[in-house]
VEXDREN-232129 format. One record per residue (C-alpha): residue in three letters; z, y, x. Coordinates in steps of 0.2 Angstrom, whole numbers, plus 2048, in hexadecimal, padded with zeros to 3 digits. Layout:
BEGIN
AlaZYX;...
This chain:
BEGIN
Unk800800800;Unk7FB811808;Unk80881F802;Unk807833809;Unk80F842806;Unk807853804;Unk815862804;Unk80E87280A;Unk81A87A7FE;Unk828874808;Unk8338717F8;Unk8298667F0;Unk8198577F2;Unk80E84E7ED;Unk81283B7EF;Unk8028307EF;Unk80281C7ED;Unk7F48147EF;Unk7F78007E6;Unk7EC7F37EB;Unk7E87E27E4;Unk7F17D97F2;Unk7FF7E47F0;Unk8047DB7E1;Unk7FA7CC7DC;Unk8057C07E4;Unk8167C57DC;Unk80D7C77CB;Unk8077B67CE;Unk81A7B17D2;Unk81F7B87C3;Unk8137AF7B6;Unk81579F7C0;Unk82A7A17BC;Unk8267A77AA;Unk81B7987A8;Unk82878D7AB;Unk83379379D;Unk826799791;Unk82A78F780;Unk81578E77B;Unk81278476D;Unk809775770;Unk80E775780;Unk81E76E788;Unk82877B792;Unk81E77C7A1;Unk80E77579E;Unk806784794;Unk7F478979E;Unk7F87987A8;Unk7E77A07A0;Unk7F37A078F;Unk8027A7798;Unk7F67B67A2;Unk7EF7BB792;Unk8017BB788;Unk8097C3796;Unk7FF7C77A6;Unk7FE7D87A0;Unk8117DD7A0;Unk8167D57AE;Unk8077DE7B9;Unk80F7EF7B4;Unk8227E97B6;Unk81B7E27C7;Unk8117F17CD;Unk8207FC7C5;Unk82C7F67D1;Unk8237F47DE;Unk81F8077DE;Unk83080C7DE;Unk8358007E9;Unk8288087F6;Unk82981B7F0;Unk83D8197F3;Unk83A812806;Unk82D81F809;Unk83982E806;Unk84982380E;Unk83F81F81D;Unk838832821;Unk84683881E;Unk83E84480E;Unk85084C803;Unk84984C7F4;Unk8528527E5;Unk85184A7D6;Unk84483D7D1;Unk83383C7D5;Unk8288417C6;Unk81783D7C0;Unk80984A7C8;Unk8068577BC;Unk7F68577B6;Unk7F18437BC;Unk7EB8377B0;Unk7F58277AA;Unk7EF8197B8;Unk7E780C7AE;Unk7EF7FC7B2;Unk7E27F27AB;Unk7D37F87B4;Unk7D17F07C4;Unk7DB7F67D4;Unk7DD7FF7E0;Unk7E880B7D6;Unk7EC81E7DB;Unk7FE8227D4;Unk8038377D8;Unk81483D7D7;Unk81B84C7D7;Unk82D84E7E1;Unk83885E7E6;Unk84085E7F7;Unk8508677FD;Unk84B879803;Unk84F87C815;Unk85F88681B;Unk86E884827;Unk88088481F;Unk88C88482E;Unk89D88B830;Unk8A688E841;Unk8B5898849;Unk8AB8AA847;Unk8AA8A8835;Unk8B98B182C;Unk8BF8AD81A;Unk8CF8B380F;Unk8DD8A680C;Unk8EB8AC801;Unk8FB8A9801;Unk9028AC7F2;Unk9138B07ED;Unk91F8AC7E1;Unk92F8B47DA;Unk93E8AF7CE;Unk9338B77C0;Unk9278A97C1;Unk93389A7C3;Unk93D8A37B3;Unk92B8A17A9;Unk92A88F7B1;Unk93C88A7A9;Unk93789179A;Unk926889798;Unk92E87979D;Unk94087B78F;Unk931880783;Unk92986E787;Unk939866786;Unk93D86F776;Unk93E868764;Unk93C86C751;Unk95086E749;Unk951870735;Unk95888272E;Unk95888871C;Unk94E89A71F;Unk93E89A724;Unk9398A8733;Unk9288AB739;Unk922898744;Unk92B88D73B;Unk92587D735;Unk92987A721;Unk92686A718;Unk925866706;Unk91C85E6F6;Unk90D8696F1;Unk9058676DF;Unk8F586F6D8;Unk8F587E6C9;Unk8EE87F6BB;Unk8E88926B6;Unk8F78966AC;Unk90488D6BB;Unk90787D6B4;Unk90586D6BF;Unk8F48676BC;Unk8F38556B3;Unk8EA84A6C2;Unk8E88596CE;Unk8EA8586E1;Unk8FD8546E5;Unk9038526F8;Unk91584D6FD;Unk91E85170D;Unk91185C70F;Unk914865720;Unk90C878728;Unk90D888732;Unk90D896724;Unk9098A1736;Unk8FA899737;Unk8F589F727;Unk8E58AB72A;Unk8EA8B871D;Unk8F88C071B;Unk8F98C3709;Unk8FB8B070A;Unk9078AC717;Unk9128BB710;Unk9178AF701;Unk9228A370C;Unk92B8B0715;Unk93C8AC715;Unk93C89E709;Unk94A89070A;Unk94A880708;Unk94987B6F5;Unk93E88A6F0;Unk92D88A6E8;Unk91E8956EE;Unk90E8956E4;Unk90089A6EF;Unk8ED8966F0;Unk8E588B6FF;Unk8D68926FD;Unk8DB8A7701;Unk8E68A170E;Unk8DA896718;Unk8CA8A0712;Unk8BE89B723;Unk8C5887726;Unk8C387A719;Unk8CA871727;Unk8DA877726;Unk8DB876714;Unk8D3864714;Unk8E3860720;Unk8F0865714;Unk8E985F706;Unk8E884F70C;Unk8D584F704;Unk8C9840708;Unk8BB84A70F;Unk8BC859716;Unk8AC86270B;Unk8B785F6FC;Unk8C486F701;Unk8B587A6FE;Unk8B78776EA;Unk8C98786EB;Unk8CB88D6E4;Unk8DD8886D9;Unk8EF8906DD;Unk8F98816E4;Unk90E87F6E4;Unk91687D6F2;Unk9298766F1;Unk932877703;Unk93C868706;Unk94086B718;Unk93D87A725;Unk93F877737;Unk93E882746;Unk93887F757;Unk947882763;Unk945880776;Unk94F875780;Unk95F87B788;Unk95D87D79B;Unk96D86E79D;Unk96B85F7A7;Unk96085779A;Unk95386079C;Unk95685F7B0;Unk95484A7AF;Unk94584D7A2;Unk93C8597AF;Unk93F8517C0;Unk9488407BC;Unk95983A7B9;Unk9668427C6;Unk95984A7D2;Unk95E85C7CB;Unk97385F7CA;Unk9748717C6;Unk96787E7BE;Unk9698857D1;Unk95F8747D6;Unk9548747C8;Unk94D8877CC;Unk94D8817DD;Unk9428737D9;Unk93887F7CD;Unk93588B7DC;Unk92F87E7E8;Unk9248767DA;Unk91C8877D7;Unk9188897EA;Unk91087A7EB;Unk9058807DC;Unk90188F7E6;Unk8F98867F4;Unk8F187D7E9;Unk8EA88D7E0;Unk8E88967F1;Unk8DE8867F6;Unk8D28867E8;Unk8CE89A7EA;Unk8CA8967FC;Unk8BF8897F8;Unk8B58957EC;Unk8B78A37F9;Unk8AE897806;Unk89F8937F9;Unk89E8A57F8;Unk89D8A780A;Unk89289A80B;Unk88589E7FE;Unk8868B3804;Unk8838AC817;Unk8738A0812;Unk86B8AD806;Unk85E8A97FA;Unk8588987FB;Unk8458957F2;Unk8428857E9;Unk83287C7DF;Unk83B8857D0;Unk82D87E7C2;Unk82E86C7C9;Unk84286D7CA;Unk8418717B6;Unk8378637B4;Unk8428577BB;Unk8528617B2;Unk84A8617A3;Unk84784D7A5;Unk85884D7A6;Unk85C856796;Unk85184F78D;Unk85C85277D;Unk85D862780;Unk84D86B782;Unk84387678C;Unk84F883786;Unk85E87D791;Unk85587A79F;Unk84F88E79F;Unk862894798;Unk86A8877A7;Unk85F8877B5;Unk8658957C0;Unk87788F7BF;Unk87187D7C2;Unk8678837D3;Unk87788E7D8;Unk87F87D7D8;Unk8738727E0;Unk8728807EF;Unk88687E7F1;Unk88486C7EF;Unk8788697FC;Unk880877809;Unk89186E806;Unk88B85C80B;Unk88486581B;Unk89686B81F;Unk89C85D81C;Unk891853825;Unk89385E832;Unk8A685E832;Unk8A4849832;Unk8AF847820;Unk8AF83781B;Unk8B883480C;Unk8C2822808;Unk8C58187F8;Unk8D781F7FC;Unk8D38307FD;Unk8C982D7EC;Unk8DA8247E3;Unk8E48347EA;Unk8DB83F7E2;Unk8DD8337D0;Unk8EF8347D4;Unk8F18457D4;Unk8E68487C7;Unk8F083D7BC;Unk9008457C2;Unk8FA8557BD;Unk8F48507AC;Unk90784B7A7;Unk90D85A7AF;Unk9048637A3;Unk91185B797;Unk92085F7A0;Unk92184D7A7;Unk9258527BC;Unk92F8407BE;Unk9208327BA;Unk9238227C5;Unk91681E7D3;Unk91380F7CA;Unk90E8187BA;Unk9058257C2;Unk8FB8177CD;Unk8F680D7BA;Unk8F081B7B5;Unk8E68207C4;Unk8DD80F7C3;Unk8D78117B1;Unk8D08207B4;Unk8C981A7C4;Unk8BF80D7BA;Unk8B581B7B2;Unk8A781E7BC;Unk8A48327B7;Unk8B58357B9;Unk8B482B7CA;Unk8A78377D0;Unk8B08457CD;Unk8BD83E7D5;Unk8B383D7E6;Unk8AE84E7E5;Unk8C08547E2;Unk8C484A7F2;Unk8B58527FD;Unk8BC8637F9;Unk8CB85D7FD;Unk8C885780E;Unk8BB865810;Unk8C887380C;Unk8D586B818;Unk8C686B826;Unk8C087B824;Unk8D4882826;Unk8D087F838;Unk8BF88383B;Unk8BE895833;Unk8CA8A4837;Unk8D48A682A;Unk8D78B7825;Unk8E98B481C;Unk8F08C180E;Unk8FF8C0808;Unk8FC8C47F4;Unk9088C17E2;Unk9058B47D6;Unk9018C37C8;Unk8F48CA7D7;Unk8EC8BB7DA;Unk8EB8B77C5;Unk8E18C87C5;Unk8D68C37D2;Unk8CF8B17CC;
């Protein structure tokens, strides 16, 4: 099989494959002589059926699904042999007939591929980029204990209701004149946020009620924009069914209940951190302050990492690529999606392919290697993370290593795993190649600045 490559452009070629007979008559042959020897023909025992009989049944197919694979096969080892990084997959030529596989070869197949655009990325001791070290002060571990007592918290009963309450109670449907309606909607143990109700006219008629008390009010003209919400506490079937509902409904409160944060004692210490590893609230701010500082590395880390891409991208300039080709391919992609989204998308998706390919030059560069353990790190911190986002700071290793495994087994999720780990490695590296021009900065600075 000849193949050549015409790029004057630079960004993109022409890939040409010429296919001759020889190139696949003895595997299509191969392939009819194993289907021949399953092929279930009637009036023929398996096996015996004239090959004529199976070439004209089959030969067809399996000449394409040969000479298919047999291109790709070849087209692959072409660009992995010279070396050619081409960016996304090769598509037909624009413009080129459909071969037709039933003439007789040779065959000329023309694709279209788009190659990586030319440019150093390189970092070294002359380059200088910001690293911030942000600082924390008693106001910030005081919003800490109170976001994690308002995690901790939990809903106790009272008899008035005041503004966020929860209230439950049994709600019947009207007729016109007030009376229960024979047959009409009736919900018990009903429960809701009267301050979620969107108009105030509305909510105004549970203000200060007590348990036992009756309020007539009207679904509709208090949820005016969601038949979701009035779906919800109707208890209805489908949700299209709240746009008919237009009657005043009664609302008898059984229960109101009010969320109540937890008390900063040694409960919550053990809830946050673990049984006996905080004595005193002294410890447990202690252990707040140094968990914070650890989140501010971790924030200062990040920044860096998107100050260096900056950097990066300002010190490489504008990069040019096959723009039409590289909708093509995105486009082929998204296919779902439209012409539409390609053209709305596109810039951004370059933006990130030019940091894509200038970061796997650094890294190369820098010699990162990344490990199945660096990759399961990652998935245990993420997981830790996640249940710190519910005020669980104490989850066993072996919980948090469960976890990890699961999610491990997902293959989008593992992905972004390896990335997470290769800016991991890469921001640790590039803390000693570049000179870091270090400024001391304030948690509420630093919130303005991202």
């Amino acid at each position: 099989m000849n193949i050549s490559l015409e790029n004057p452009e630079k960004v993109s070629g022409v890939l040409t494959l010429v296919v001759e007979e020889a190139d696949f008559a003895g595997d299509v042959e191969k392939q009819l002589k194993e289907y021949r020897k399953k092929a279930n023909v009637p009036g023929f025992r398996p096996g015996n059926a004239p090959m004529g009989l199976i070439k004209k049944q089959v030969g067809a197919q399996v000449k394409v699904d040969v000479i298919n694979r047999l291109v790709g096969e070849k087209l692959y080892g072409y660009i992995q042999e010279n070396k050619i990084n081409m960016l996304g997959e090769p598509m037909p030529h624009l413009g080129e007939e459909p071969v037709d596989l039933d003439a007789a070869a040779p065959y000329t197949l023309k694709f279209d591929i788009a190659i990586a655009p030319e440019f150093k990325a390189e970092l070294s001791d002359k380059d200088t980029i910001v690293y911030y070290d942000i600082t924390t002060d008693d106001a910030i571990v005081d919003q800490q204990i109170e976001a994690f007592a308002s995690r901790s918290g939990s809903f106790q009963k009272v008899e008035e209701y005041q503004e966020n309450d929860r209230i439950v109670g049994d709600i019947r449907e009207l007729n016109e004149d007030g009376s229960a309606k024979e047959g009409g909607i009736t919900v018990s143990q009903a429960a809701m946020l009267p301050s979620y109700i969107k108009v105030d006219e509305q909510k105004a008629l549970f203000q200060g009620c007590k348990v036992g008390d009756i309020i007539v009010f009207n679904p509709k003209k208090a949820y005016p924009e969601s038949d979701v919400e009035i779906s919800s506490l109707l208890k209805l079937e489908k949700k299209e069914d709240a746009a008919n509902i237009t009657a005043d409904f009664s609302f008898q409160v059984t229960e109101i209940s009010r969320y109540e944060k937890h008390a900063i004692d040694q409960e919550l210490f053990d809830q946050v951190y673990g049984e006996g590893e905080v004595k005193d609230e002294a410890d447990f701010r202690a252990k707040v302050a140094e968990g914070i500082k650890d989140q501010m590395v971790q924030n200062a880390d990040f920044r860096f990492i998107q100050d260096v891409r900056k950097y990066v991208e300002e010190k490489i300039g504008e990069v040019k690529y096959a723009d039409e080709l590289m909708k093509r391919i995105m486009l082929a992609n998204n296919k779902d999606k439209g012409m539409e989204f390609v053209e709305k998308n596109y810039e951004a998706s370059i933006k990130e392919l030019t940091w894509s390919l200038a970061k796997n030059q650094i890294v190369e560069a820098l010699k990162i290697k990344i490990e199945d353990a660096d990759v399961k790190a990652v998935a245990i911190d993420m997981t830790r993370m996640q249940f710190a986002q519910y005020g669980m700071t104490s989850v066993p290793e072996e919980y948090l290593n469960q976890y990890a495994e699961e999610m491990l087994k997902n293959r989008e999720q593992v992905d972004n795993f390896v990335n997470a780990a290769v800016d991991r490695k890469l921001m640790a590296a590039l803390k000693e190649v570049v000179k870091l021009d270090k400024k001391t900065i304030s948690f509420e600075e630093f919130s303005k600045l991202v």
